[in-house]
C-alpha positions in Angstrom: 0.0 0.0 0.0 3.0 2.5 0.6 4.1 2.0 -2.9 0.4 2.3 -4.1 0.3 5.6 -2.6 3.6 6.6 -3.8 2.3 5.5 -7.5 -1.5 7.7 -7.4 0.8 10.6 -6.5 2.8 10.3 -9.4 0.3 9.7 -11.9 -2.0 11.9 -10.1 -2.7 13.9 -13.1 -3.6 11.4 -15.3 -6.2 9.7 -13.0 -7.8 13.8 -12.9 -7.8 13.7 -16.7 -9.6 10.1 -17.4 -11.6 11.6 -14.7 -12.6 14.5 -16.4 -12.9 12.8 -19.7 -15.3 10.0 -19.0 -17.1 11.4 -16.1 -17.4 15.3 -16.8 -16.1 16.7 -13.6 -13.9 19.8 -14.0 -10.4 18.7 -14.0 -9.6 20.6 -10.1 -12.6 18.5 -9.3 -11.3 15.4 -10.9 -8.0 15.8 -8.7 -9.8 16.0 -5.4 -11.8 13.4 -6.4 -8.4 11.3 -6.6 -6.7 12.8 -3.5 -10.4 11.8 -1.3 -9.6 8.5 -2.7 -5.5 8.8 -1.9 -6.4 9.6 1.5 -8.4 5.8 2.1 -5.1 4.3 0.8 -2.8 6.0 3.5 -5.6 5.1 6.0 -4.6 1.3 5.2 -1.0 1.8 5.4 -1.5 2.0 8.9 -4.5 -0.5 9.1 -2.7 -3.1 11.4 -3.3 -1.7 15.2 -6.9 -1.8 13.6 -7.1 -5.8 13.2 -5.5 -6.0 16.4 -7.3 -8.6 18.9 -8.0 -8.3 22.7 -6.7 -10.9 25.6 -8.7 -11.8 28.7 -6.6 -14.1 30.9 -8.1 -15.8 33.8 -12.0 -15.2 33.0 -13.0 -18.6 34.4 -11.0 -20.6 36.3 -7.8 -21.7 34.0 -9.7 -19.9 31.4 -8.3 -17.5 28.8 -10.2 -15.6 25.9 -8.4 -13.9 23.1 -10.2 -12.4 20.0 -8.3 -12.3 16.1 -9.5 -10.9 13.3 -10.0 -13.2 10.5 -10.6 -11.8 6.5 -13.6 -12.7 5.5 -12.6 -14.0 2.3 -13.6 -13.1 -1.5 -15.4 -9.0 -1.1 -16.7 -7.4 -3.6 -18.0 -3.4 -4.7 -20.3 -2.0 -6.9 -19.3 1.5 -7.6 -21.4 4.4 -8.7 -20.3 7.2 -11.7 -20.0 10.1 -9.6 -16.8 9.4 -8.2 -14.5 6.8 -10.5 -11.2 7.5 -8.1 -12.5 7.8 -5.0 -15.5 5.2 -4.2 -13.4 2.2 -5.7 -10.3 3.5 -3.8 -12.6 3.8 -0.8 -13.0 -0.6 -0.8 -10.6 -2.4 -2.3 -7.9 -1.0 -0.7 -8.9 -1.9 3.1 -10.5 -5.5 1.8 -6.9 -6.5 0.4 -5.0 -5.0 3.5 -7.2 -6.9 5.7 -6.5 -10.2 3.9 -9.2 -10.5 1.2 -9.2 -10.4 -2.2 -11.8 -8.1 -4.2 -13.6 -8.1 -7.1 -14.6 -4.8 -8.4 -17.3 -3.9 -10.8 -17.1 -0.1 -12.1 -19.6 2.2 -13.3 -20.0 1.1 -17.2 -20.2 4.6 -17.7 -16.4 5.6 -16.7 -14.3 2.9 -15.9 -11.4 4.1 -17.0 -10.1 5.5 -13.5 -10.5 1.9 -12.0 -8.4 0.3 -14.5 -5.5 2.7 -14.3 -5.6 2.4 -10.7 -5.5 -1.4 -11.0 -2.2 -1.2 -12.8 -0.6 1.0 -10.2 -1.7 -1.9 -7.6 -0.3 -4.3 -10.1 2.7 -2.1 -10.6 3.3 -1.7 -6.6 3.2 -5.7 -6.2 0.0 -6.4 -5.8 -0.3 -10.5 -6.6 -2.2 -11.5 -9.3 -5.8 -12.6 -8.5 -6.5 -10.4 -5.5 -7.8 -7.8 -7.4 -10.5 -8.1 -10.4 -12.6 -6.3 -12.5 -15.5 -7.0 -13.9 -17.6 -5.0 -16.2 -20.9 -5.1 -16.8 -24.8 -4.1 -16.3 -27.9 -5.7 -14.2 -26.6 -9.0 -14.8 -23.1 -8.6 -13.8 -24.5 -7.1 -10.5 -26.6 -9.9 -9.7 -24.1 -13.2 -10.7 -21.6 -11.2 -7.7 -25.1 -11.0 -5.5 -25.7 -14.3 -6.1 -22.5 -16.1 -6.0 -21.6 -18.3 -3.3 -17.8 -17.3 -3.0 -18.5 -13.7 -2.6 -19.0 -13.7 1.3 -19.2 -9.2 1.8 -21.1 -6.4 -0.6 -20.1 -2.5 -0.8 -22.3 -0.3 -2.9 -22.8 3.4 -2.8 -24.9 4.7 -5.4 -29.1 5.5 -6.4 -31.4 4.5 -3.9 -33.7 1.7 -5.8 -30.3 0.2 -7.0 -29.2 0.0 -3.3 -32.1 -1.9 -1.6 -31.9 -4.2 -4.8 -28.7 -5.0 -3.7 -29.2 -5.2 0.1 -31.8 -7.5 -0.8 -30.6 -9.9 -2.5 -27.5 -10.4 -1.3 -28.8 -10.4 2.2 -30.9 -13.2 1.2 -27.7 -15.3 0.7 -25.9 -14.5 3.4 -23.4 -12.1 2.4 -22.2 -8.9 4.5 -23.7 -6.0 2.7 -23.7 -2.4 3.5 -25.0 0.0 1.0 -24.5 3.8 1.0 -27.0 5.3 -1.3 -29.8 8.4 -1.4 -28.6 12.2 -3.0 -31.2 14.2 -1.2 -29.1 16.2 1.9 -30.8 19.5 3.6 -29.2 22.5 4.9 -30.9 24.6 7.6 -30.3 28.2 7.5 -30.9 30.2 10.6 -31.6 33.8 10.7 -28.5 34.9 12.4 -26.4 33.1 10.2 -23.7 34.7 9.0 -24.4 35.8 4.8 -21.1 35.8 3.0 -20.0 31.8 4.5 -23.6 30.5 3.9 -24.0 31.6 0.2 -20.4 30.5 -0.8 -21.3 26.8 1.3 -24.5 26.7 -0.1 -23.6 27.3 -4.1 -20.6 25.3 -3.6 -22.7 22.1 -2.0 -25.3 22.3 -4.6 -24.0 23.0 -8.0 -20.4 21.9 -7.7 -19.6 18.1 -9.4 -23.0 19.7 -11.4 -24.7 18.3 -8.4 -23.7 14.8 -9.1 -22.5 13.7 -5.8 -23.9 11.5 -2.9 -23.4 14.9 -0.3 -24.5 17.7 -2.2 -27.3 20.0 -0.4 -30.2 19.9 -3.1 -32.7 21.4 -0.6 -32.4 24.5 1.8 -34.6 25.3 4.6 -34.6 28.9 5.5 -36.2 29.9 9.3 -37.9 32.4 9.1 -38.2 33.3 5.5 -36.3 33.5 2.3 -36.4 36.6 0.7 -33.0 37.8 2.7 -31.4 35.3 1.0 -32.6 35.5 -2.6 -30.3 38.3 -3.6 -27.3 37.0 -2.5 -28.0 33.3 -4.0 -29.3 34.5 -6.8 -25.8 36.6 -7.3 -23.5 34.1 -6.2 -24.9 31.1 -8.5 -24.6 33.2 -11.5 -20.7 33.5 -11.5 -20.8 30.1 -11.8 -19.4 29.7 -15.3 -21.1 26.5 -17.4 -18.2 24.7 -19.6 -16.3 21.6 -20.8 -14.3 20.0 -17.6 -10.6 20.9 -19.2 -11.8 24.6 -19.9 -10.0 26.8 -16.5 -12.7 28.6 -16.3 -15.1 25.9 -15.7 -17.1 25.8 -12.6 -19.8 23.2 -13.1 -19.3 20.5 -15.7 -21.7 18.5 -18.0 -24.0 15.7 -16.4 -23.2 12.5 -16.9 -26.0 11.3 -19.7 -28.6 12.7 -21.8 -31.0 10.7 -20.3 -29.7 12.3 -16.6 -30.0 15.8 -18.0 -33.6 15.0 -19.3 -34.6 14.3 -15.7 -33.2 16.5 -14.1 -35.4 18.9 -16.8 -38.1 17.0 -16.1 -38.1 17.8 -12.1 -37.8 21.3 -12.7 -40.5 21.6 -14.8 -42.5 19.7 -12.5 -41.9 21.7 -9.5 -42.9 24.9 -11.5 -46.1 23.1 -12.6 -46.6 22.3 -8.6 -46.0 26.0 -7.7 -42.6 26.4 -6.9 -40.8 29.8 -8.7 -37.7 29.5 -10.4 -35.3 32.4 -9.9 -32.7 31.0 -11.9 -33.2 28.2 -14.3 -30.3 26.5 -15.9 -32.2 24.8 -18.7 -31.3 25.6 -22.3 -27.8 26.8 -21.4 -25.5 27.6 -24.2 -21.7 26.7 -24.1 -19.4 27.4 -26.9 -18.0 24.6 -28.6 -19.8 21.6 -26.6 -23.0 22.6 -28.4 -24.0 18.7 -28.1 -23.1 18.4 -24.2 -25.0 17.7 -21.2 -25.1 21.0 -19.3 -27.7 21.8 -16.8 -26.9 25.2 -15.2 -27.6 26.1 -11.6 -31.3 26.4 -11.0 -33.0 27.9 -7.6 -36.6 26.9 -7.2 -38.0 29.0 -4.4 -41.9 28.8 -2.8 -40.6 24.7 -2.9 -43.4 22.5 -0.6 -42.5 19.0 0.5 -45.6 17.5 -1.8 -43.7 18.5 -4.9 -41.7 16.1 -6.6 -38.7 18.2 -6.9 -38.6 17.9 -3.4 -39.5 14.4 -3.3 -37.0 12.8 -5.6 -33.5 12.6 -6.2 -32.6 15.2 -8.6 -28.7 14.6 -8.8 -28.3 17.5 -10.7 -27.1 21.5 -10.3 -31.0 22.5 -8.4 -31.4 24.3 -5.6 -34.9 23.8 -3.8 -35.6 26.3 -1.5 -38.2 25.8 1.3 -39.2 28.4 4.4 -40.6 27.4 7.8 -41.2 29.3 11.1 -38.7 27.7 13.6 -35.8 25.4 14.0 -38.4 23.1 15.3 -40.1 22.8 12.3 -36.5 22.5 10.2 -36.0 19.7 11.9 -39.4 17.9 11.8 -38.9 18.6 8.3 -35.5 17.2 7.5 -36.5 14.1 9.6 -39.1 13.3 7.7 -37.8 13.5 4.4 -36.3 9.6 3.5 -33.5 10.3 2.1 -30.7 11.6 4.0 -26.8 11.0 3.6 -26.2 14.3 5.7 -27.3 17.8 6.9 -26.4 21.3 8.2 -27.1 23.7 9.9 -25.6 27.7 9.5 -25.9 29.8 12.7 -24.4 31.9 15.1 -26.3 30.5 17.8 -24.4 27.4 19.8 -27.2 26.7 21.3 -29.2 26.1 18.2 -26.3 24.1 16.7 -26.0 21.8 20.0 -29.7 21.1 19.6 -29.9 20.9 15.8 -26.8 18.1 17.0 -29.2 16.2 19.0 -32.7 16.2 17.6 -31.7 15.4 14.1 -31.7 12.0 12.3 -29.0 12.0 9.8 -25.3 13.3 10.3 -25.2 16.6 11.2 -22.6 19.0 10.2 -22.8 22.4 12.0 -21.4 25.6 10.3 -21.0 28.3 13.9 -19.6 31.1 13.8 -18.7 30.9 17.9 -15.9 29.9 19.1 -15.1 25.9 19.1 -12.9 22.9 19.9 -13.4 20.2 18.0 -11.7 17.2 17.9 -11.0 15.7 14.9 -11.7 11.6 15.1 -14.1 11.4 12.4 -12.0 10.0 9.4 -10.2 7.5 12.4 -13.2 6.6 13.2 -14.7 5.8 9.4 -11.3 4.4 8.3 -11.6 1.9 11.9 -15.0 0.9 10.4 -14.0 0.4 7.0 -11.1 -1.9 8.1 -13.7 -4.0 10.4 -16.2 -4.5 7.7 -13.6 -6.8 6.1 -12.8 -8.7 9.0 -14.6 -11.2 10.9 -14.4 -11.4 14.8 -12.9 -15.0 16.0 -13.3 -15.3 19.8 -10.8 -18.2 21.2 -11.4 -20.2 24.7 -8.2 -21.8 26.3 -6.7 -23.7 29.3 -3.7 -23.3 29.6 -1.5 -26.4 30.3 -0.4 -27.1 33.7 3.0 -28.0 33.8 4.7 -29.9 36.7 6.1 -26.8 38.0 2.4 -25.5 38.1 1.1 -28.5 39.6 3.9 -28.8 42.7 3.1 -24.6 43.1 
């Protein structure tokens, strides 16, 4: 894994650029989407006090228990389009650290990234056999759900795809954990401060054109939105529209044709419902990549939660924007939408922020402007659970021999 590392930083670049090629992403994107993956590899450098077991002498009498950590065996991932660096290198590279070997199946759609990084693993001496690619469709996906030797499942990805997949491999057994749903809130407070929560919020939602598992597609605004509007309104249209390579570019192409149609689609609908669009990125124009897939950033205001821009994954550059009365009502809001990768909350209040920490039901990020300590063991703590999901827990009973010095004691 060291020389793994050590290979991704040299051929950094060219990861960014198949990136950017097959996927769409701006090429700064493209790099970070490759370093967020990089970081998951040095994780695993230092995955053995991880796998470490735990000794109990003496817990009956002339009892010991010890615990190991065994691998699993044969693991496998299904990996979305959004991120063709960073979601393979967020598996394979725990599984094969912890023992196993991996078989990987990459978005058809760019799977260029995984294959060069294969090579480098190759190149840095991985053996042959521990880690394979497969490509494929519906059918691919199911043989690895359905195959007896595959004994653990990572997806991250669309939401119907994901219970498909925890389904049916559950059904035989296998470990599965699935990360899917793209539909994350922010709660805006009314002290919050303006400058921070317009740059967060036009940053979370159109950036990566909105393609990407975290990105805020809905904003709640306490205690009303027409504050706001100006300074959203302004700050989206900066945003410059263009190929990935171009320097200018801020948001990219979407992935499809089809993608971009539905994203269309929803905004249309939520006008239909009632909802105003203050910026609509339909139609948009970009000098030589007349043919692409651009959506530009849209803001739908006067949103409800019966419209089915709220109620669906849009995955694309669309901002809905909701008001209530309260942080009460934020929060009964947010909690009852089902989707729900993460949240936020801007204020200036730490009391707000300590509540908004404690009444909500998805993982809360909080954006104060107070003064704060925070301690940093998140990524430990993800990395610890990524190396354990590979792993299975062995607990070992012994009695010790008595020898004949033991016996004449």
């Amino acid at each position: 894994m060291l020389k793994f590392q050590e290979l991704i930083r040299a051929n950094w670049d060219e990861l960014a650029e198949c990136v950017t090629t097959e996927q769409g992403k701006t090429f700064q994107d493209a790099k970070g989407d490759v370093f967020r993956g990089l970081e998951v590899v040095e994780a695993a450098c230092g995955i053995a006090p991880l796998l470490m077991g735990e000794t109990v002498e003496n817990v009956a009498s002339g009892i010991d228990c010890y615990t190991i950590r065994q691998p699993v065996g044969v693991c496998a991932g299904i990996c979305p389009f959004n991120f063709p660096a960073m979601v393979p290198l967020w598996m394979y590279p725990m599984a094969v650290t912890a023992g196993n070997t991996f078989v990987l199946k990459p978005s058809e759609r760019d799977p260029g990234a995984s294959l060069i990084l294969a090579d480098l693993a190759m190149q840095a001496g991985l053996p042959k056999g521990v880690l394979n690619i497969v490509h494929g469709t519906h059918d691919v996906v199911n043989r690895i759900l359905d195959h007896p030797d595959i004994a653990a499942v990572s997806f991250v990805g669309g939401d119907a795809a994901g219970r498909h997949i925890y389904s049916r491999a559950a059904a035989t057994g296998k470990r599965v954990q699935v990360n899917m749903g793209a539909k994350n809130h922010a709660v805006v407070m009314p002290d919050a401060d303006e400058d921070t929560t317009v740059k967060a919020l036009t940053g979370a939602c159109f950036g990566a054109a909105g393609q990407r598992c975290m990105a805020v597609s809905a904003a709640v605004f306490v205690g009303g939105f027409d504050r706001w509007r100006g300074p959203l309104l302004a700050a989206a249209k900066t945003l410059k529209v263009n190929g990935g390579f171009e320097p200018d570019a801020d948001v990219g192409p979407m992935i499809t044709s089809d993608a971009k149609a539905r994203c269309e689609k929803l905004i249309q609908s939520g006008m239909d419902q009632g909802a105003e669009c203050i910026l609509d990125g339909r139609g948009v124009e970009v000098r030589g990549y007349e043919k692409g897939n651009f959506v530009g950033p849209t803001i739908l205001a006067k949103v409800q939660p019966h419209m089915d821009c709220y109620k669906q994954e849009i995955f694309g550059p669309v901002l809905s924007c909701l008001e209530v009365d309260t942080l009460d009502d934020a929060i009964a809001l947010v909690n009852a939408n089902p989707y729900g990768n993460g949240t936020a909350i801007f204020t200036d209040s730490g009391s707000a922020a300590r509540r908004f920490q404690h009444d909500i039901q998805v993982w809360p990020s909080l954006c104060v402007a107070v003064a704060l300590v925070i301690a940093m063991h998140a990524d430990r703590k993800y990395h610890r659970t990524l190396s354990l999901r590979y792993t299975a827990l062995m607990t070992v009973w012994t009695r010790p021999a008595q020898t004949d010095t033991d016996q004449s004691v």
